[in-house]
RODO-2510 file (C-alpha; in nm, 4 decimals, decimal comma):
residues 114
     n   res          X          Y          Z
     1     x    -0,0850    -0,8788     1,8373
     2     x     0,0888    -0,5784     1,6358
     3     x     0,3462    -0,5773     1,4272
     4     x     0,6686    -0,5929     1,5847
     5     x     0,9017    -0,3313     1,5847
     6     x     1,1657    -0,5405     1,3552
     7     x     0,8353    -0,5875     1,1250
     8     x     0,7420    -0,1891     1,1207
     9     x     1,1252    -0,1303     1,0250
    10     x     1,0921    -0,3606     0,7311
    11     x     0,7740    -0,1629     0,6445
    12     x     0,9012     0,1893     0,6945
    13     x     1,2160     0,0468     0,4714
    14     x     0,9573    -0,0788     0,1769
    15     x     0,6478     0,0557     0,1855
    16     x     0,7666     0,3963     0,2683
    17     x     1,0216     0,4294     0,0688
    18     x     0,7578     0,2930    -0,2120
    19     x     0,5746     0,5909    -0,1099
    20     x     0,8144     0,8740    -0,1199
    21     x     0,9158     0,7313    -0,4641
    22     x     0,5716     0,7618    -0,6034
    23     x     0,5520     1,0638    -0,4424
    24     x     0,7552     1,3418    -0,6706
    25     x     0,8712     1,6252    -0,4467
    26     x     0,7288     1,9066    -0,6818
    27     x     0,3388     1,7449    -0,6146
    28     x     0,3496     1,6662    -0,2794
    29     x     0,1104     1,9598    -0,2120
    30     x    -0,1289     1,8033    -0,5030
    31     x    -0,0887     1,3991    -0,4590
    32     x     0,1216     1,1399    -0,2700
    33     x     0,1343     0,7978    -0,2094
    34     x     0,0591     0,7152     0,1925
    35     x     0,0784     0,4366     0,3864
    36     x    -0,1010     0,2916     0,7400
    37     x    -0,0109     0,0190     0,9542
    38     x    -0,3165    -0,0865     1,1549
    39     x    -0,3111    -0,4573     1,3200
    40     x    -0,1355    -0,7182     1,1202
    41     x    -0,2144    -0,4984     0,8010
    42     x    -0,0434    -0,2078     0,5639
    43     x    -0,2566    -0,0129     0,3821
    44     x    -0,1591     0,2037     0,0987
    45     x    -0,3394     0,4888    -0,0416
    46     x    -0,3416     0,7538    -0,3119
    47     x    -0,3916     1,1060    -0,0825
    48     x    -0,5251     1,4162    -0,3032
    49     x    -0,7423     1,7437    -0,1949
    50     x    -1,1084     1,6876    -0,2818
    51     x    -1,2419     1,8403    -0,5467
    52     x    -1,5533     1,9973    -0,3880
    53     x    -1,3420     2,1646    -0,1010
    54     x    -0,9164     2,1645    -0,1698
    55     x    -0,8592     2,2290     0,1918
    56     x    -0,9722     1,8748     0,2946
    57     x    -0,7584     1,5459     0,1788
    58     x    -0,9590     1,2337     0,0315
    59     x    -0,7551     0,8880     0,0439
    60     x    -0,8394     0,6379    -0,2122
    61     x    -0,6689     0,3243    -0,1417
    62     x    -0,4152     0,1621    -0,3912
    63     x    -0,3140    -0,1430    -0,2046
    64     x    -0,3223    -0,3789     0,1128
    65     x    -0,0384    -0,5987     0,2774
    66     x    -0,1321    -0,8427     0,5332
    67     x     0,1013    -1,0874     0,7386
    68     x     0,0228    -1,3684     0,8647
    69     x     0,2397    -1,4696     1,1779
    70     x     0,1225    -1,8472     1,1437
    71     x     0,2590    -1,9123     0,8593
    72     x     0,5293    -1,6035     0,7897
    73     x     0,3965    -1,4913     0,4905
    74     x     0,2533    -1,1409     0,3634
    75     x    -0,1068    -1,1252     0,1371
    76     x    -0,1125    -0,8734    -0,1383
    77     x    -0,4638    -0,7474    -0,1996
    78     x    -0,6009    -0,4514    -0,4480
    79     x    -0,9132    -0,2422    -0,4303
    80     x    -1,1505    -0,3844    -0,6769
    81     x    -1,4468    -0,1621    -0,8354
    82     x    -1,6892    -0,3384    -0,5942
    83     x    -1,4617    -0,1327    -0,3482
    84     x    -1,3525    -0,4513    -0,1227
    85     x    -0,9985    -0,5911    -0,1086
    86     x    -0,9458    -0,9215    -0,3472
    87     x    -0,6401    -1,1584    -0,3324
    88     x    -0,3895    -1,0088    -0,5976
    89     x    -0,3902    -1,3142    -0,7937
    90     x    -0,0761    -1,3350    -1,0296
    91     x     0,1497    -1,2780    -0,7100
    92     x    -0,1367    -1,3398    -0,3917
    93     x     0,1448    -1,4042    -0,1091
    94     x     0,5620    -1,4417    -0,0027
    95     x     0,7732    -1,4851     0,2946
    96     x     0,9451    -1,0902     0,1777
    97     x     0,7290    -0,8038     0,1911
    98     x     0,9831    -0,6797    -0,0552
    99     x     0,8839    -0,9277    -0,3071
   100     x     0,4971    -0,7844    -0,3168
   101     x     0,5753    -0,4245    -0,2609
   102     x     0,8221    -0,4640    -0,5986
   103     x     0,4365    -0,6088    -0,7604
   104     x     0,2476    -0,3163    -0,6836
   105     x     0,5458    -0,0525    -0,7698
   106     x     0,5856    -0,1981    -1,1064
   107     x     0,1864    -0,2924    -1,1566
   108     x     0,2145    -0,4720    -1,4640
   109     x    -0,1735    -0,5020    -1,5264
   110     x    -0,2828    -0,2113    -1,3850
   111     x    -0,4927    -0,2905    -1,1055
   112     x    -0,2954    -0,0823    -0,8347
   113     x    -0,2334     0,3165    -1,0254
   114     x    -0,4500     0,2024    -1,3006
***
Protein backbone atom coordinates (compact mmCIF):
# COMPACT_ATOMS: atom_id res chain seq x y z
CA UNK A 1 0.00 0.00 0.00
CA UNK A 2 0.76 3.85 -0.86
CA UNK A 3 1.21 6.46 1.12
CA UNK A 4 -1.81 7.87 2.47
CA UNK A 5 -3.07 11.03 1.63
CA UNK A 6 -2.43 12.50 5.37
CA UNK A 7 1.26 10.97 4.69
CA UNK A 8 1.69 12.78 1.05
CA UNK A 9 0.51 16.12 2.89
CA UNK A 10 3.25 15.74 5.43
CA UNK A 11 5.59 15.17 2.44
CA UNK A 12 4.43 17.95 0.16
CA UNK A 13 4.74 20.15 3.63
CA UNK A 14 8.62 18.89 4.14
CA UNK A 15 10.12 17.59 1.41
CA UNK A 16 8.72 20.11 -0.91
CA UNK A 17 9.10 22.87 0.77
CA UNK A 18 12.90 21.45 1.30
CA UNK A 19 12.91 21.60 -2.34
CA UNK A 20 11.69 24.97 -3.29
CA UNK A 21 14.14 26.24 -0.58
CA UNK A 22 17.11 24.70 -2.23
CA UNK A 23 15.77 25.73 -5.21
CA UNK A 24 16.60 29.75 -5.66
CA UNK A 25 14.03 31.30 -7.97
CA UNK A 26 16.71 33.05 -10.25
CA UNK A 27 18.20 29.16 -11.23
CA UNK A 28 15.29 27.34 -11.55
CA UNK A 29 15.89 27.23 -15.35
CA UNK A 30 19.65 25.90 -14.50
CA UNK A 31 19.16 23.53 -11.21
CA UNK A 32 16.51 22.57 -8.61
CA UNK A 33 16.00 20.32 -6.01
CA UNK A 34 12.97 17.61 -6.96
CA UNK A 35 11.27 15.23 -5.22
CA UNK A 36 9.21 11.64 -6.08
CA UNK A 37 6.97 9.69 -4.09
CA UNK A 38 6.86 6.14 -5.47
CA UNK A 39 5.50 3.23 -2.99
CA UNK A 40 6.36 3.67 0.61
CA UNK A 41 9.45 5.82 -0.59
CA UNK A 42 10.53 9.74 -1.29
CA UNK A 43 13.14 10.26 -3.41
CA UNK A 44 15.01 13.43 -3.77
CA UNK A 45 17.08 14.55 -6.56
CA UNK A 46 19.35 17.28 -7.87
CA UNK A 47 17.57 18.12 -11.62
CA UNK A 48 20.08 20.04 -14.12
CA UNK A 49 20.21 20.11 -18.20
CA UNK A 50 22.86 17.68 -19.43
CA UNK A 51 25.78 18.83 -20.55
CA UNK A 52 26.01 17.02 -23.92
CA UNK A 53 22.42 18.24 -24.99
CA UNK A 54 20.80 21.39 -22.53
CA UNK A 55 17.40 20.64 -23.83
CA UNK A 56 17.19 17.29 -21.92
CA UNK A 57 17.14 17.22 -17.83
CA UNK A 58 19.51 14.60 -15.97
CA UNK A 59 18.42 13.81 -12.19
CA UNK A 60 21.10 12.81 -9.88
CA UNK A 61 19.68 11.75 -6.70
CA UNK A 62 20.54 13.53 -3.32
CA UNK A 63 18.48 11.57 -0.92
CA UNK A 64 15.87 8.74 -0.05
CA UNK A 65 13.04 8.61 2.70
CA UNK A 66 11.39 5.42 3.38
CA UNK A 67 8.47 4.63 5.94
CA UNK A 68 7.86 1.86 7.38
CA UNK A 69 4.08 1.38 8.39
CA UNK A 70 5.07 -1.56 10.87
CA UNK A 71 6.81 0.17 12.96
CA UNK A 72 5.93 4.16 12.15
CA UNK A 73 9.15 5.21 11.45
CA UNK A 74 10.91 6.92 8.29
CA UNK A 75 14.70 5.55 6.94
CA UNK A 76 17.03 8.20 5.74
CA UNK A 77 19.35 6.87 3.07
CA UNK A 78 22.12 8.79 0.74
CA UNK A 79 23.54 7.89 -2.63
CA UNK A 80 26.91 6.47 -2.01
CA UNK A 81 29.75 6.50 -4.87
CA UNK A 82 28.98 2.78 -5.47
CA UNK A 83 25.66 4.52 -6.64
CA UNK A 84 23.23 2.37 -4.21
CA UNK A 85 21.31 3.84 -1.27
CA UNK A 86 23.15 3.19 2.34
CA UNK A 87 21.49 3.75 5.80
CA UNK A 88 22.42 7.46 6.73
CA UNK A 89 24.17 6.43 9.74
CA UNK A 90 24.57 9.41 12.27
CA UNK A 91 20.65 9.93 12.06
CA UNK A 92 19.43 6.28 10.08
CA UNK A 93 15.57 6.58 11.23
CA UNK A 94 12.50 8.71 13.41
CA UNK A 95 8.88 8.61 13.98
CA UNK A 96 8.90 12.66 12.11
CA UNK A 97 9.84 12.89 8.65
CA UNK A 98 10.60 16.39 9.75
CA UNK A 99 13.32 15.29 11.95
CA UNK A 100 15.38 13.60 8.79
CA UNK A 101 14.42 16.07 6.18
CA UNK A 102 16.04 18.92 8.81
CA UNK A 103 19.45 16.13 8.41
CA UNK A 104 19.71 16.32 4.86
CA UNK A 105 18.84 20.29 4.60
CA UNK A 106 21.55 21.09 6.98
CA UNK A 107 24.06 18.05 5.77
CA UNK A 108 26.59 18.45 8.26
CA UNK A 109 29.14 15.92 6.64
CA UNK A 110 28.43 16.35 3.33
CA UNK A 111 27.14 13.28 2.01
CA UNK A 112 23.76 14.73 0.58
CA UNK A 113 24.98 18.37 -1.68
CA UNK A 114 28.48 17.39 -1.10
Amino acid sequence: MALSEFELKVVENTVGKMCQHRSPAHLRDQIRIIYKVINHSVEVYEQRPRWNNPREQTNTPVAKFLYTRTTKKWKLYWMRKDLRWHLYEPLSESIRLETLVEEVDKDPYGAFFG
